[in-house]
C-alpha positions as CSV (number, residue, x, y, z in Angstrom):
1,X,53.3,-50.0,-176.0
2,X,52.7,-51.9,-179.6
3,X,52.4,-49.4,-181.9
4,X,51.1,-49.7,-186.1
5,X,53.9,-48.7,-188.4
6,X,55.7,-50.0,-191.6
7,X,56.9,-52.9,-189.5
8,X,54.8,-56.0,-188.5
9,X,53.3,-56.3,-185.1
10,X,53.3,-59.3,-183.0
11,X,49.8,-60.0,-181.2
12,X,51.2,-60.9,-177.8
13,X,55.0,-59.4,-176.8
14,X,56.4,-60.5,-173.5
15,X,58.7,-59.1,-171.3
16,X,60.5,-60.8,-168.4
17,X,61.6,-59.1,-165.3
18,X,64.4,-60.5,-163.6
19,X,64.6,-60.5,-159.4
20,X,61.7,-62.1,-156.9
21,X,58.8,-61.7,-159.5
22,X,58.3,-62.5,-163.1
23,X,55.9,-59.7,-165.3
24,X,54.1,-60.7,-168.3
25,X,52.7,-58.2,-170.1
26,X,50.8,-58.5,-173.9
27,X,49.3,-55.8,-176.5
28,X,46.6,-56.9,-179.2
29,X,46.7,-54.2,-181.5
30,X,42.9,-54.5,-182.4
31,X,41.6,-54.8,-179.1
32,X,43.5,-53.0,-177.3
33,X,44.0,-56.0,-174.0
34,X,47.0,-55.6,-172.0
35,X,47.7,-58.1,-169.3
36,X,49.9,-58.4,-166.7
37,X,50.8,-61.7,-164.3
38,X,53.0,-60.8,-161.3
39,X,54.4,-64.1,-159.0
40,X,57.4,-65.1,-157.6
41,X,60.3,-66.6,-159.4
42,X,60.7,-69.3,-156.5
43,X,57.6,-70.6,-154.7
44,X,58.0,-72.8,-151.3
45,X,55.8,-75.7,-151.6
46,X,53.0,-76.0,-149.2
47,X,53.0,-72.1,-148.0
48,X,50.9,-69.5,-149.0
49,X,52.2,-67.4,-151.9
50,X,50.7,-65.0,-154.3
51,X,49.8,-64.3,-158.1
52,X,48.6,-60.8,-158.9
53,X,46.2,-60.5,-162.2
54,X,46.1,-57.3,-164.0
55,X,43.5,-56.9,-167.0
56,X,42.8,-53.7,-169.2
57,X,40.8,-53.0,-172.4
58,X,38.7,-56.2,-172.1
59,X,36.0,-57.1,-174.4
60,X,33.4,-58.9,-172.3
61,X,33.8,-61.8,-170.3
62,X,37.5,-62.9,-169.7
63,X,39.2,-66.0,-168.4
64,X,42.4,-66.6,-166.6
65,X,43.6,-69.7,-165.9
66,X,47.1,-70.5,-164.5
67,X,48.5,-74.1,-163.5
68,X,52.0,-75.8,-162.6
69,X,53.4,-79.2,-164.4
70,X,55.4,-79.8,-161.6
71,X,57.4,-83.7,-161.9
72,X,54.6,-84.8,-164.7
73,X,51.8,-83.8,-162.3
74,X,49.5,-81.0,-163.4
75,X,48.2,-78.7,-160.8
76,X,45.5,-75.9,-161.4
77,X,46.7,-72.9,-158.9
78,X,44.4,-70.1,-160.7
79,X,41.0,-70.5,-162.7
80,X,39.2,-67.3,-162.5
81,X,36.3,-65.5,-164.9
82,X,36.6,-61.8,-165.4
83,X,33.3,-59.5,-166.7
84,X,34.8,-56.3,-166.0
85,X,37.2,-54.2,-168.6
86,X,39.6,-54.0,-166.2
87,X,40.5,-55.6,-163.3
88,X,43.2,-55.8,-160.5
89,X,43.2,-58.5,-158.0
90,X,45.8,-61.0,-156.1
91,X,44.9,-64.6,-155.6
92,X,46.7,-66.5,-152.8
93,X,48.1,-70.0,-154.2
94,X,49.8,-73.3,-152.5
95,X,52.1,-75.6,-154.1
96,X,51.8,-79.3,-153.8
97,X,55.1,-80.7,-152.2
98,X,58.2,-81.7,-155.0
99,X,59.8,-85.3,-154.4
100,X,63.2,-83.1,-153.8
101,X,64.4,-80.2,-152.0
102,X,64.4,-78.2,-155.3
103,X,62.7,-79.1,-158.5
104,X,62.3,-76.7,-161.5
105,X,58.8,-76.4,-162.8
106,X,56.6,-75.2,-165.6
107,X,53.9,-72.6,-165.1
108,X,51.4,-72.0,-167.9
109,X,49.4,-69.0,-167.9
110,X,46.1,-68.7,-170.3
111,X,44.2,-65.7,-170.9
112,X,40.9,-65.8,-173.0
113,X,39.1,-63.3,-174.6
114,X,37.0,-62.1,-177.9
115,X,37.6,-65.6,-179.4
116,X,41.2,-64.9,-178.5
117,X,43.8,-67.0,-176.3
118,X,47.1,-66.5,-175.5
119,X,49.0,-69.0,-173.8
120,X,52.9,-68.3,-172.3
121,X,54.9,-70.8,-170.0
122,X,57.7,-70.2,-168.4
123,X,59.9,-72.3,-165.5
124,X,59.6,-71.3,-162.0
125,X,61.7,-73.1,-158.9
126,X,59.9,-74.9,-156.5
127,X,61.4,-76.1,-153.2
128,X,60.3,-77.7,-149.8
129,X,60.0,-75.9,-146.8
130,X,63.0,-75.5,-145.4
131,X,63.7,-76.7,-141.6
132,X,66.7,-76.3,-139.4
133,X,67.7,-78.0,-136.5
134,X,69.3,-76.5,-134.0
135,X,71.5,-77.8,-130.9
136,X,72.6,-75.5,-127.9
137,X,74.4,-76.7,-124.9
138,X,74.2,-75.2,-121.2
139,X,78.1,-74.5,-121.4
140,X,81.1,-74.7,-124.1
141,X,83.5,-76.6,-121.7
142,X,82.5,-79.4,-119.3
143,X,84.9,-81.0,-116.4
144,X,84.7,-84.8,-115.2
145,X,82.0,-85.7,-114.0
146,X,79.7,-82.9,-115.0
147,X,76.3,-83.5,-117.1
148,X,76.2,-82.1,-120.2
149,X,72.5,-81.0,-121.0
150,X,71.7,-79.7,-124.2
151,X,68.6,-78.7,-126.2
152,X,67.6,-79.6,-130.1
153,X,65.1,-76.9,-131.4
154,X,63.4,-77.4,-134.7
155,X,62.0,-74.3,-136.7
156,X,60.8,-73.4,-140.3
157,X,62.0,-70.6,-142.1
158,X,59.8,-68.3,-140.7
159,X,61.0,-69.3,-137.4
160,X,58.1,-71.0,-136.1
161,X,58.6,-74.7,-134.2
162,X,58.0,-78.1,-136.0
163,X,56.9,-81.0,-134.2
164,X,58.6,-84.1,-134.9
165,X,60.3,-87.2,-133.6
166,X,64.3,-87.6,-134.3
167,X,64.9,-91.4,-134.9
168,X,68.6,-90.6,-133.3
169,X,70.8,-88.4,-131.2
170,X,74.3,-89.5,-130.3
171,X,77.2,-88.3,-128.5
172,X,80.6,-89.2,-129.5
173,X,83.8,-89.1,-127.9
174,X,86.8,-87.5,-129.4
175,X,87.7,-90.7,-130.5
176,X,84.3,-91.2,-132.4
177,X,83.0,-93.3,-130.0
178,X,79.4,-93.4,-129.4
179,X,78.5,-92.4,-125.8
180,X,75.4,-91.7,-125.4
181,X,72.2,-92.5,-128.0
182,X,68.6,-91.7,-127.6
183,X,66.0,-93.1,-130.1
184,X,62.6,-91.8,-131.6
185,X,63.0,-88.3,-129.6
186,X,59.7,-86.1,-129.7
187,X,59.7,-82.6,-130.0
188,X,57.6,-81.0,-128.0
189,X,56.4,-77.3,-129.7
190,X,59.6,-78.1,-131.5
191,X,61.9,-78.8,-128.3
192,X,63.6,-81.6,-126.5
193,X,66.0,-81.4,-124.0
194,X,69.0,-84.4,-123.5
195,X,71.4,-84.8,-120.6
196,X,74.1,-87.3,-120.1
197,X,77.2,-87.5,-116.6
198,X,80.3,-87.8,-118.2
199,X,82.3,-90.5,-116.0
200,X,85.2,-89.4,-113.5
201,X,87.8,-89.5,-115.7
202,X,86.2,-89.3,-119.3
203,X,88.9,-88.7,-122.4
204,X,89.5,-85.1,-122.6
205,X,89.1,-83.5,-125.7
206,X,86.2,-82.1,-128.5
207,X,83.0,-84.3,-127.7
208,X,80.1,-83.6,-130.9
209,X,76.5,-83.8,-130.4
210,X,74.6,-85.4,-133.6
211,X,71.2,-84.8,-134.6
212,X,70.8,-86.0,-138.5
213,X,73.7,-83.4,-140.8
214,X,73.4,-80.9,-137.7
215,X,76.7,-81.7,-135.2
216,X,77.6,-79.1,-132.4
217,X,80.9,-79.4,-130.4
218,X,81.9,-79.6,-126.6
219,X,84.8,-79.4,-125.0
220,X,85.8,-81.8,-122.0
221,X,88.7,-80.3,-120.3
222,X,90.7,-80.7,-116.3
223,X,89.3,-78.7,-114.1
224,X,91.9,-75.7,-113.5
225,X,91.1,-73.3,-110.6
226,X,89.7,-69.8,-112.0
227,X,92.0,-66.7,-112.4
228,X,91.4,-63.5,-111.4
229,X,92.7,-60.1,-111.6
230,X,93.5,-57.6,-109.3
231,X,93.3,-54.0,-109.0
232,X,93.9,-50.8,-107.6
233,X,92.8,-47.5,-108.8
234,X,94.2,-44.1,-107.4
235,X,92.4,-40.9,-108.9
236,X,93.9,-39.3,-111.9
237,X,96.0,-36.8,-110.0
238,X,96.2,-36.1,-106.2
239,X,96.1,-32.7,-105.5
240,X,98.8,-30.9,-102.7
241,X,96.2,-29.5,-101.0
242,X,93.3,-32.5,-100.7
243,X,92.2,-33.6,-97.4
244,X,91.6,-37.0,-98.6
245,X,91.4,-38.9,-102.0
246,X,89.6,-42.1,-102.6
247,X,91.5,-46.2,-103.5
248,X,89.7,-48.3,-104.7
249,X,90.6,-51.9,-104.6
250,X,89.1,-55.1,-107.3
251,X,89.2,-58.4,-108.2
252,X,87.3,-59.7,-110.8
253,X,87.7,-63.1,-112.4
254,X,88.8,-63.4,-115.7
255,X,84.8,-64.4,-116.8
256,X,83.6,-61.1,-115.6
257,X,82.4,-62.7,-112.2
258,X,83.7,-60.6,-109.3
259,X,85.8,-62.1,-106.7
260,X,84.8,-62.7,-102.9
261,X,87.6,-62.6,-100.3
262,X,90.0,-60.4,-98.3
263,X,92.5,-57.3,-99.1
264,X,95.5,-56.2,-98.2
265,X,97.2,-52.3,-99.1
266,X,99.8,-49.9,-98.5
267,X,100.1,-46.8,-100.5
268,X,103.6,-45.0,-99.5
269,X,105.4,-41.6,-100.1
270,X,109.5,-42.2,-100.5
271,X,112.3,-39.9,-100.2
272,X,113.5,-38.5,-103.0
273,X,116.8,-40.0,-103.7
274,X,119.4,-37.6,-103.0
275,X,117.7,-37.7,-98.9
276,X,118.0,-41.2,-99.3
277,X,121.9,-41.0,-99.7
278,X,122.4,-38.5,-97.3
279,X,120.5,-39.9,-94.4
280,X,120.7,-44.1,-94.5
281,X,117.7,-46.2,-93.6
282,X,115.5,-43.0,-93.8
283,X,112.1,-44.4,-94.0
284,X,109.4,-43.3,-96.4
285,X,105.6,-42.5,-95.1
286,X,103.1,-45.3,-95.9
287,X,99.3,-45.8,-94.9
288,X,98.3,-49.5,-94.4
289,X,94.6,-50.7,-95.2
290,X,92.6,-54.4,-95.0
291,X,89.3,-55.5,-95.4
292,X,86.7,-57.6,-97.1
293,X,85.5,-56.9,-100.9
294,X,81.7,-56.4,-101.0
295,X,79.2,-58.1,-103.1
296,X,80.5,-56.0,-106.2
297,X,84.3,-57.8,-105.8
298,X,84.8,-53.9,-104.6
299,X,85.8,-51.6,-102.2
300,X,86.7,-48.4,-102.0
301,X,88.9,-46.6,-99.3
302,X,89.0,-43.2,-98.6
303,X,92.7,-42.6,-97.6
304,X,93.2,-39.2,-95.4
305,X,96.2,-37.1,-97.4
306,X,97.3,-35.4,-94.1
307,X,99.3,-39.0,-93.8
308,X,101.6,-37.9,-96.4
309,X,104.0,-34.8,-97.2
310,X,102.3,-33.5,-100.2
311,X,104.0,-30.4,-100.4
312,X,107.3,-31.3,-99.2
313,X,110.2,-30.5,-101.1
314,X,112.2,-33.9,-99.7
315,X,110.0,-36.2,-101.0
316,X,109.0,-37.8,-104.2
317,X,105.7,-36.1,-105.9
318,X,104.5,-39.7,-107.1
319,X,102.2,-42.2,-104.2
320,X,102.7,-45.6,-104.8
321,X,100.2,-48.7,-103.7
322,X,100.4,-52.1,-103.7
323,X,97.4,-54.4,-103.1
324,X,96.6,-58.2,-102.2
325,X,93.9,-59.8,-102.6
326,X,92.9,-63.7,-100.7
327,X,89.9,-65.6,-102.1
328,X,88.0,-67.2,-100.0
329,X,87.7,-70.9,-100.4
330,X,90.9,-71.6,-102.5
331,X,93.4,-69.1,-100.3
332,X,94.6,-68.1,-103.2
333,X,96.6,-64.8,-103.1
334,X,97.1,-62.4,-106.0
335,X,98.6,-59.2,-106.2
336,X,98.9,-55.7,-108.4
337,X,100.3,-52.3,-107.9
338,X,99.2,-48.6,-109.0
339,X,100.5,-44.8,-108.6
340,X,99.2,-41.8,-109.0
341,X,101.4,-38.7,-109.2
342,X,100.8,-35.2,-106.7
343,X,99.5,-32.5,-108.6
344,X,100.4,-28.6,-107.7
345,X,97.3,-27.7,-110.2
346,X,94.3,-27.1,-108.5
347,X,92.1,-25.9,-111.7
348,X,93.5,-25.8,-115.2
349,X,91.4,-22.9,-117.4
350,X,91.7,-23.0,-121.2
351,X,89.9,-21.2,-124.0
352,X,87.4,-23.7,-125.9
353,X,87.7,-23.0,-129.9
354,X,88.6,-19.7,-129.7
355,X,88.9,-17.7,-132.9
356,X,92.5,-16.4,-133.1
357,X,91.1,-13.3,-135.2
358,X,88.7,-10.3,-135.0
359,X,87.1,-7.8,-136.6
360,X,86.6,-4.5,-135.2
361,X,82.7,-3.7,-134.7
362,X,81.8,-7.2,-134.5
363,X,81.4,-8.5,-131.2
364,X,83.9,-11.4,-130.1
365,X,82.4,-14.3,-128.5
366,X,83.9,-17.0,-127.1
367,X,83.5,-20.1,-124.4
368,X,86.1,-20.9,-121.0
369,X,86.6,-24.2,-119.5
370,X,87.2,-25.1,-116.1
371,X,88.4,-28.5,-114.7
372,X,90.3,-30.0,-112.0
373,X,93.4,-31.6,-111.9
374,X,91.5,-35.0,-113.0
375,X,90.1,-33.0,-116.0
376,X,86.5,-33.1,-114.4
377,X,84.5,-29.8,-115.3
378,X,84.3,-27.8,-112.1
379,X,80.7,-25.8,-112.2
380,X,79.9,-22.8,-110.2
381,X,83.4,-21.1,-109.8
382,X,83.8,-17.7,-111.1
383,X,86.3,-17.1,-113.7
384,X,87.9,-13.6,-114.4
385,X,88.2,-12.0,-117.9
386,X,90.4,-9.4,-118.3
387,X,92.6,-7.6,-120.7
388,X,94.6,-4.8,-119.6
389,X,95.5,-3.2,-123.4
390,X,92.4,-3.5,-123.6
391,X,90.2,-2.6,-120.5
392,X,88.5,-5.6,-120.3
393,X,87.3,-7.0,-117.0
394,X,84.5,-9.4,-116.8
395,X,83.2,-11.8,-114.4
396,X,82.1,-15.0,-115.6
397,X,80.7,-18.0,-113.6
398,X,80.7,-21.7,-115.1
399,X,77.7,-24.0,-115.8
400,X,77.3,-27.4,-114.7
401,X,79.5,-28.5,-117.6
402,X,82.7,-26.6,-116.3
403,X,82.3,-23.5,-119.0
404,X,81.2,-20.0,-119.4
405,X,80.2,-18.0,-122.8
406,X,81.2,-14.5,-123.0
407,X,80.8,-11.5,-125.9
408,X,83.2,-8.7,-126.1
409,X,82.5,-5.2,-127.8
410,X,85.4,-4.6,-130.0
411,X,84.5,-1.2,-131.1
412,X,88.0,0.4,-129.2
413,X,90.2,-3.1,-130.4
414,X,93.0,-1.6,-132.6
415,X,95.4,-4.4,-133.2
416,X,96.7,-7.0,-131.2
417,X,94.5,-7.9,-128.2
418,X,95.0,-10.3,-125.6
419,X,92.7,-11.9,-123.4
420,X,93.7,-13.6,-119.8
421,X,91.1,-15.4,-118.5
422,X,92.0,-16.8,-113.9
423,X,90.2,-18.6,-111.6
424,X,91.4,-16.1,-108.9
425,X,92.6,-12.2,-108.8
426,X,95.7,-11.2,-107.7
């Protein structure tokens, strides 16, 4: 605010606010007129932008009139007449196109009123609208003999296609050599799209397509026969007692795409060693499987545990696989192993966050756990709560997420108390 005191009182103070918009803002002491100009600091030429106008205090008629001297050409953007005392309002504006990309220019702002004008300028950058070109080929590497197609896109900065015709396109070699040249290509809704065969036995190496300063890069490389990988998943854990536990056999090439062809596996059960000494040539227990991987690259077995001695004392508590895998076409053969060991665990029961403290009065809550051996929550079982210091014997069942909540009165807990928590009673 401009304020009278000992000290002398310019009639017009401005103020410059740095970022996207400049702010102009006067005071006439005796009239009272405050102003206010809002635009942005850089305009894009031949787009729609905006100036604000702010007037208060207002004797009368007043007139705003804003222009550009943009590369010794004068340009009128605002001329506007103003009755009210105050006014708010936004004009939209568009810039004449600059001879460069970028060209700093000078916008004059005039405000009239009661006999009075004030007139501020200030620069403002002005640019072309900007336009990129974009090139996008159907793949990154190519083999002889291939085509290479590839698009060129053309779009403003707000991402809206441009019409035009390219005078060139070329493709070069990774010697530099020129290809492959198309002339005067139209855009159509700011598209084209190019193909050229590469020969039989082109140079291999980095090919670049050129459109103007935009260059995008392809490879030309031997063909070399895909890779894939193999495997073989046994569950976590294998349980003594399971009547049968599911293998699962994969390929999948090394692009994600999964393999088509045929497989081969044995999953065996060996001696332990010291049988192994005592009785030569003893032979382990295997279980042999083949077939054909479905659409997925996958198949799944599900191997009978009877087979093997899972409770045995003689023999090793680890199953070992081996899998083989044939594509089809190439009769290519690739190959991977797994194991999974035998578990005597049939449920594993744990206390989840319990509080390792009480106090008497308050009751004690607390949450159980149930899984499997794989660690999968088991719902539905009942779980038994006891304490014998204690006299505590509760009978809890688990929710679909493998765990059961409990609350304890601990009006009779003197001391230490301990809490048992089993799957099964004795």
């Amino acid at each position: 605010m401009c304020k009278q005191s000992t000290q002398t009182c310019n009639m017009v103070s401005w103020v410059l606010c740095a970022g996207l918009v400049l702010l102009h803002i006067s005071c006439l002491v005796e009239a009272k007129l405050h102003y206010a100009v809002i635009f942005p600091s850089e305009i894009r030429s031949q787009h729609s932008e905006t100036i604000c106008i702010h007037l208060e205090g207002a004797q009368g008629e007043s007139r705003v009139e804003i222009s550009l001297d943009l590369e010794g050409n004068n340009q009128i953007l605002v001329e506007k007449s103003f009755k009210q005392d105050s006014i708010s309002t936004c004009v939209p504006i568009q810039v004449s196109r600059p001879q460069e990309k970028e060209v700093v220019g000078k916008l004059s702002i005039s405000v009239q009123n009661a006999g009075n004008t004030i007139v501020k300028s200030t620069n403002v950058l002005v640019r072309k609208k900007r336009f990129n070109l974009l090139v996008q080929s159907d793949k990154a590497v190519y083999k002889p003999g291939q085509t290479v197609k590839f698009r060129i896109l053309s779009i403003n900065e707000d991402l809206q296609p441009r019409d035009k015709v390219l005078p060139v396109v070329e493709l070069q070699d990774p010697g530099k050599n020129q290809i492959g040249q198309w002339l005067n290509v139209s855009l159509n809704q700011g598209m084209a799209e190019l193909s050229l065969p590469l020969s039989s036995e082109p140079p291999l190496g980095e090919y670049s397509i050129r459109v103007k300063d935009t260059v995008h890069t392809i490879s030309v490389e031997e063909y070399v026969l895909p890779k894939f990988e193999v495997t073989l998943q046994f569950p976590k854990v294998v349980t003594f007692n399971s009547e049968q536990f599911p293998l699962r056999v994969c390929g999948r090439y090394t692009y994600g795409k999964p393999v088509q062809g045929n497989y081969t596996t044995a999953v065996c059960q060996k001696h332990l060693p010291y049988w192994r000494r005592v009785q030569d040539n003893i032979a382990g227990i295997c279980a042999k499987f083949s077939g054909k991987l479905g659409r997925s690259g996958c198949d799944t077995i599900a191997v009978n545990s009877g087979v093997f001695k899972l409770k045995s004392t003689t023999m090793e508590r680890t199953l070992k696989g081996d899998a083989s895998i044939t594509e089809d076409g190439t009769g290519i053969e690739l190959s991977t192993s797994s194991q999974a060991d035998i578990s005597n665990i049939i449920y594993k029961v744990s206390f989840v966050d319990a509080d390792s403290n009480y106090k008497s009065g308050i009751p004690f809550n607390g949450v159980v756990k149930v899984v499997d051996a794989s660690d999968n929550p088991v719902p539905g079982i009942n779980v038994y709560l006891t304490s014998y210091v204690s006299k505590i014997n509760k009978t809890l069942m688990t929710d679909d997420n493998g765990q059961a909540s409990f609350t304890i009165n601990t009006n009779e807990w003197i001391g230490k108390v301990s809490l048992s928590v089993l799957t099964f009673l004795y």
